[in-house]
C-alpha positions in Angstrom: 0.0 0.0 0.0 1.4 3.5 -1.4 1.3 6.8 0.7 -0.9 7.8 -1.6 -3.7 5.6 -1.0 -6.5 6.4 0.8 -8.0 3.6 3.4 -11.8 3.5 4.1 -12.3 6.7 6.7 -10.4 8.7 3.7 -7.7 9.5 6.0 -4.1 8.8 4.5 -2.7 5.4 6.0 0.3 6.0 8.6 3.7 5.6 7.8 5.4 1.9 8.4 6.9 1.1 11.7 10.4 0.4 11.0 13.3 -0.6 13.4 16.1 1.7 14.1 18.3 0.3 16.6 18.0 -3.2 18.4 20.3 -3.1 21.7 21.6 -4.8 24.3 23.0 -4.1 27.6 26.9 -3.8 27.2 29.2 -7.2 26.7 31.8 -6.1 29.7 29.4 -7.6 32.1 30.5 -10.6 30.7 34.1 -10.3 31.4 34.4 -11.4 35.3 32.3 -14.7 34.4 35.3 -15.2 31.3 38.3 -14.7 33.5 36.4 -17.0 36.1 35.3 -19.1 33.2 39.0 -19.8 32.0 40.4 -19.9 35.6 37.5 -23.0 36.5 38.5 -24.8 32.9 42.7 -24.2 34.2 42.3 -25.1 37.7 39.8 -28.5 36.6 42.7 -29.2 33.9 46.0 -29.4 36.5 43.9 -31.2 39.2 42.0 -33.4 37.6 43.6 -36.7 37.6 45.8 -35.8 40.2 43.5 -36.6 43.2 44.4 -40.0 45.3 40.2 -41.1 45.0 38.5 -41.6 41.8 35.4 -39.7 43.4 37.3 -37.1 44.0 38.2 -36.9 40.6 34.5 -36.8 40.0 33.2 -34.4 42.8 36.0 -32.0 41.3 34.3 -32.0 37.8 30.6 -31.6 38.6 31.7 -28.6 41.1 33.7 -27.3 37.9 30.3 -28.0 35.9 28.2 -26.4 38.7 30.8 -23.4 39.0 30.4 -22.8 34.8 26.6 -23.1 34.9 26.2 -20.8 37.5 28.9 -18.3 37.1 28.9 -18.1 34.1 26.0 -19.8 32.2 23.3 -17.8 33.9 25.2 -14.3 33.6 25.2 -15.0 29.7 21.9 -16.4 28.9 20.4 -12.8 31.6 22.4 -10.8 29.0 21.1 -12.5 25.8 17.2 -12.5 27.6 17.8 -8.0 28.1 16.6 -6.6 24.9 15.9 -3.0 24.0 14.0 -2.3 20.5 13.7 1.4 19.4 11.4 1.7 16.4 9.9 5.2 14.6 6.7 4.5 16.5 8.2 3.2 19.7 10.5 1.3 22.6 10.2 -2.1 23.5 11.6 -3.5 26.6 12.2 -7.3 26.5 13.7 -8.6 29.4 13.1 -12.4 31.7 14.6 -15.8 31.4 11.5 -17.9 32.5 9.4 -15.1 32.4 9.4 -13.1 29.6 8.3 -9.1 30.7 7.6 -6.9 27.6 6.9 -3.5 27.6 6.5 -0.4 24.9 6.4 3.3 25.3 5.0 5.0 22.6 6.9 8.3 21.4 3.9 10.1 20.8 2.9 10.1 24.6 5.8 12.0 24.9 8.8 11.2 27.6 11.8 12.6 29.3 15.0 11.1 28.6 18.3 11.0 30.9 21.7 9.7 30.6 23.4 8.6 33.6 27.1 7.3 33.4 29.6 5.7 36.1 33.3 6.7 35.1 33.9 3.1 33.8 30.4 3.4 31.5 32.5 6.8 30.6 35.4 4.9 29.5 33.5 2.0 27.4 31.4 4.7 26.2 28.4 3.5 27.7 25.2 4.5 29.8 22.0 4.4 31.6 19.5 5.5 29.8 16.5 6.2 32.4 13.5 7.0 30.6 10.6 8.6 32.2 7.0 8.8 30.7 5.1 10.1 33.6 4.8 6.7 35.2 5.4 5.8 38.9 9.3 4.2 37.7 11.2 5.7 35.2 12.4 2.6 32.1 15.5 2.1 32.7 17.8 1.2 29.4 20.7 -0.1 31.4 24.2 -0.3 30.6 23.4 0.3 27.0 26.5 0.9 24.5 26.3 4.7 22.6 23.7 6.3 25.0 24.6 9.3 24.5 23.3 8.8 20.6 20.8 6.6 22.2 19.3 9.9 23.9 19.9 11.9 20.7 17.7 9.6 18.6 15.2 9.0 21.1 14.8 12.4 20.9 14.8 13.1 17.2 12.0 10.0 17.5 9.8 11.6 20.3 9.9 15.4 17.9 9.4 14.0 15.1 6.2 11.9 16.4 4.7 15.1 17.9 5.1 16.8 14.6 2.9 13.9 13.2 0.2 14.6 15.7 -0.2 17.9 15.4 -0.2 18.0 11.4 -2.7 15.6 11.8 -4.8 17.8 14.1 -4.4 20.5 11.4 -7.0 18.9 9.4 -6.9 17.0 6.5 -5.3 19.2 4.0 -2.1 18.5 5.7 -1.7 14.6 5.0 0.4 14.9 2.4 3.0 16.9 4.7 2.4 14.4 7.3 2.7 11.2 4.8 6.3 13.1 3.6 7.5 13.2 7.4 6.5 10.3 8.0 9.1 8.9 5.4 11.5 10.5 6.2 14.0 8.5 8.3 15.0 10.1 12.0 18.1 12.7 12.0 21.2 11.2 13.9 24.9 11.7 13.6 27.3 8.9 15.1 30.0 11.2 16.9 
């Protein structure tokens, strides 16, 4: 369907959702569980074999196993289960291992965004991106790489979808300018 069709109320159909940046909270979270990762797989190697009772032989493995799958295992599959979706129309929060939590904030409801940074976030060029729609908890993008061009496009996003609503609430001679913005992809420069 063109921008130029018309659907049945006569209104000009809305421009297509489209995905702008899928994110993730930062890899260095999974650093400590690598070193410790490598350290159990060393330490399991030089031992193992070495101990006077074959059961010990074994209790040593399944506490290496145990170690991995707890240290490290369940750090990794949190970080692959956090998942932050900005589209033109809005942010999606997937988050939950055994229970999956989704939740969207529309840019047209209009939010205020905030970038907090520790001084090692600083040096990885990372942040918190805390974004607060006038609910009782800000949404809370954490650890996310870029957030400072996180906040700049969220931004862009949220203007851009208040210039859509208030063409529209022109009246319907202005679809045509709204069906052109709409088009247009969001203004961002990487720095």
């Amino acid at each position: 369907m063109t921008n130029a069709a018309v659907n049945s109320q006569g209104e000009a159909p809305t421009s297509v959702e489209r995905v702008v940046a899928g994110l993730r909270p930062h890899a260095r979270v999974l650093f400590w569980p690598t070193v410790l990762l490598v350290a159990v797989f060393g330490a399991t190697g030089y031992f193992y074999g070495s101990m006077p009772e074959p059961w010990q032989n074994t209790a040593l493995a399944a506490g290496a196993v145990a170690v991995v799958v707890l240290l490290w295992l369940l750090p990794l599959a949190t970080w692959l289960n956090r998942r932050y979706t900005i589209t033109t129309r809005r942010i999606i929060f997937r988050r939950g291992f055994f229970v999956r939590t989704r939740q969207e904030l529309l840019h047209s409801r209009g939010y205020d965004v905030t970038v907090r940074k520790t001084w090692l976030q600083s040096l990885c060029r990372s942040g918190d991106v805390l974004i607060n729609g006038g609910e009782e908890h800000p949404l809370l993008l954490k650890d996310v790489p870029n957030a400072d061009l996180v906040q700049q496009v969220l931004h862009d996003l949220m203007e851009r979808s208040q210039t859509l609503i208030g063409s529209r609430r022109v009246g319907a001679g202005s679809t045509t300018a709204t069906s052109a913005l709409a088009d247009q992809p969001p203004v961002w420069h990487r720095r």
